[in-house]
C-alpha positions as a Python dict, from the first residue, in 0.01 Angstrom:
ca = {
    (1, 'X'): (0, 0, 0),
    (2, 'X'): (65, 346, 91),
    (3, 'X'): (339, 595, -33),
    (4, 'X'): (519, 513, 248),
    (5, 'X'): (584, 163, 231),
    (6, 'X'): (614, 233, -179),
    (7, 'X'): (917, 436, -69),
    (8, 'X'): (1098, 218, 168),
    (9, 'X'): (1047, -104, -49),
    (10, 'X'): (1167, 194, -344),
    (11, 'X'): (1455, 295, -117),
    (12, 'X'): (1539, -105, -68),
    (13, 'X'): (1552, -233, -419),
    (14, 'X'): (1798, 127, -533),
    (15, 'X'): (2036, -15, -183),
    (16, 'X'): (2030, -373, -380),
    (17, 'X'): (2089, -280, -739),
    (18, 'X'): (2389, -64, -621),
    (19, 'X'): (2519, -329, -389),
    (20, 'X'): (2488, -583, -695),
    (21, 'X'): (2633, -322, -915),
    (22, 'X'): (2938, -227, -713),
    (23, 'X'): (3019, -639, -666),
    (24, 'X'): (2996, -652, -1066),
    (25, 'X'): (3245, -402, -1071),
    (26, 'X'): (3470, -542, -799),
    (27, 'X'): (3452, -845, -1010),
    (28, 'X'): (3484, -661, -1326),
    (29, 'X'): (3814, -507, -1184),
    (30, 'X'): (3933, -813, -1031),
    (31, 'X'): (3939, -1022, -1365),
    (32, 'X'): (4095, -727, -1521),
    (33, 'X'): (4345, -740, -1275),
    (34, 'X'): (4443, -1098, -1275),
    (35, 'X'): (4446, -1048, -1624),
    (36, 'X'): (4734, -799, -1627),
    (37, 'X'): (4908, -1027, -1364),
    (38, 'X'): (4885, -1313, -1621),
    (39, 'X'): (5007, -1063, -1924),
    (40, 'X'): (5310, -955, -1681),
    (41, 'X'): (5405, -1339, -1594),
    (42, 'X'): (5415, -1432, -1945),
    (43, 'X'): (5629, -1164, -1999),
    (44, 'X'): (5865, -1227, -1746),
    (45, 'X'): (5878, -1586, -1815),
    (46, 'X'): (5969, -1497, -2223),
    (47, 'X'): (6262, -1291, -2078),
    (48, 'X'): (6364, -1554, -1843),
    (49, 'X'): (6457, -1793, -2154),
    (50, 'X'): (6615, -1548, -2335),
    (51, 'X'): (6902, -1506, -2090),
    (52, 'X'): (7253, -1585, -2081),
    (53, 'X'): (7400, -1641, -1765),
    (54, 'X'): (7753, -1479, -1764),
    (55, 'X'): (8011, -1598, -1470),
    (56, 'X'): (8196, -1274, -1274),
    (57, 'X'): (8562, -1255, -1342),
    (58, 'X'): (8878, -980, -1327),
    (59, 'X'): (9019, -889, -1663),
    (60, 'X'): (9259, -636, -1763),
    (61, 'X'): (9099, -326, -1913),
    (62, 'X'): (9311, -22, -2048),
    (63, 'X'): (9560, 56, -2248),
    (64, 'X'): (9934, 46, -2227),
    (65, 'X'): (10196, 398, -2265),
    (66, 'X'): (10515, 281, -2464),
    (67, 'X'): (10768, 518, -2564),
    (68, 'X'): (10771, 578, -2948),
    (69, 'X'): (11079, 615, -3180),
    (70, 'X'): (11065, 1001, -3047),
    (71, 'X'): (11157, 894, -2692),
    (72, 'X'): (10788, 1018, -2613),
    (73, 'X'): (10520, 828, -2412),
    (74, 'X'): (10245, 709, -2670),
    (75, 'X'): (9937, 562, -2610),
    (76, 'X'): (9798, 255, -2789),
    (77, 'X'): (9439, 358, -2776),
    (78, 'X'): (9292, 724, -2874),
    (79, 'X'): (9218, 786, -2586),
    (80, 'X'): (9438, 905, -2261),
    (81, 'X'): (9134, 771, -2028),
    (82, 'X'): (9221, 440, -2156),
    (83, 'X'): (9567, 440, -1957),
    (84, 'X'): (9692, 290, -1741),
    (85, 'X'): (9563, -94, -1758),
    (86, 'X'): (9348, -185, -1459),
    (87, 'X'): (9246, -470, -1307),
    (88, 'X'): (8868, -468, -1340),
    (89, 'X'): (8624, -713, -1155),
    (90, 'X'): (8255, -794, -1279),
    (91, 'X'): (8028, -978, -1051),
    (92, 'X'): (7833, -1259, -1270),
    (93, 'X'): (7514, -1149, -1428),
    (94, 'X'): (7240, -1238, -1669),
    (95, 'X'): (7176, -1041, -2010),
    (96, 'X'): (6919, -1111, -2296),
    (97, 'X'): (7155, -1304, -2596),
}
């Protein structure tokens, strides 16, 4: 065999270990992968049965001003942002119990 021919059979084998070597790692990555989609599913699926379906409805939120002994309006609540009651409408939703 001449140098040559050494090389090119050389050159060959180095184009097949880093063919094999890069589908090892494609591999490598792809297990990796599916094992992160596997982590994330049983994580979703623990969430899942810990929620509590609650059903929408319109409920009265607020408080109410009434005139105290003083003849002056009074709030119920501490707070002025509390006044005046208000209809208030929640769409139905999940949340973790």
């Amino acid at each position: 065999m001449n140098t040559r021919t050494l090389v090119i059979k050389h050159k060959k084998l180095i184009m097949i270990a880093i063919v094999v070597m890069a589908m090892i790692l494609i591999s490598l990555f792809s297990l990796h992968k599916y094992q992160q989609h596997q982590r994330l599913q049983v994580l979703i699926n623990s969430t899942l049965e810990q929620l509590v379906f609650v059903e929408g409805s319109t409920f009265l939120m607020g408080d109410q001003v009434y005139i105290n002994l003083r003849g002056k309006k009074a709030f119920i609540a501490s707070s002025r942002d509390a006044s005046p009651a208000h209809d208030v409408t929640l769409t139905s939703y999940s949340m973790q119990a």
